[in-house]
C-alpha positions in Angstrom: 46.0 73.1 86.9 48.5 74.3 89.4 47.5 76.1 92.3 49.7 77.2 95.9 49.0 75.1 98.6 49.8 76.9 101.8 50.5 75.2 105.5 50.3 77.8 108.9 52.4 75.9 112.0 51.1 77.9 115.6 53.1 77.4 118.2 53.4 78.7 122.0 57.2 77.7 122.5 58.7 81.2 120.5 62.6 80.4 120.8 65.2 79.6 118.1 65.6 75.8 118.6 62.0 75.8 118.4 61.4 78.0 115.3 64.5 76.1 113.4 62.8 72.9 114.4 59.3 73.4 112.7 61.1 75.3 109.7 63.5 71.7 109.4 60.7 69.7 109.6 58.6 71.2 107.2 61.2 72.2 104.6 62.1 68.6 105.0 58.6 67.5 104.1 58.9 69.5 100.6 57.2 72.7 101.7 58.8 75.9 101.0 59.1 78.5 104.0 57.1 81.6 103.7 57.7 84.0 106.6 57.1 84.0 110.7 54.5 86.0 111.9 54.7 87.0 115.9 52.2 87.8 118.4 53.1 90.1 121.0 51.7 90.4 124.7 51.8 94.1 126.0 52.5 93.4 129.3 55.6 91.3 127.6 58.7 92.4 124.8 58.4 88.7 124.0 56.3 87.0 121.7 53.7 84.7 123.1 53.1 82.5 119.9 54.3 82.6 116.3 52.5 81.6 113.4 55.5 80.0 110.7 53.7 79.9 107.1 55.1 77.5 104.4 53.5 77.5 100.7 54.1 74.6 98.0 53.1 74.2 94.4 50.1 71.6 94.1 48.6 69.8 90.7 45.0 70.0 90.7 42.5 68.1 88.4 40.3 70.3 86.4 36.6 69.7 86.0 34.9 70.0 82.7 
């Protein structure tokens, strides 16, 4: 059986270089990126973490 394996990378350090490097790694690793979610401060316009979510198809054994 195939199910969707999904991976959820936090960090603190919200800049391009940053974001590009955990999307590299990860795409590199086989996993497919999923989307960026931000969290904001409202004292700030900047985000003070994201969340970068990757997914990948994984076989699974079935149990009978």
């Amino acid at each position: 059986m195939r199910i969707t394996e999904y991976k959820v990378v936090e960090t603190q350090t919200v800049t391009d270089q940053e974001l590009e490097r955990i999307i590299n790694e990860w795409v590199g690793k086989g996993w497919v990126f999923d989307g960026v979610q931000f969290a904001m401060r409202e004292s700030s316009k900047r985000p003070s973490m994201a969340f970068v979510t990757f997914t990948r198809p994984t076989e699974v054994a079935e149990n009978d």
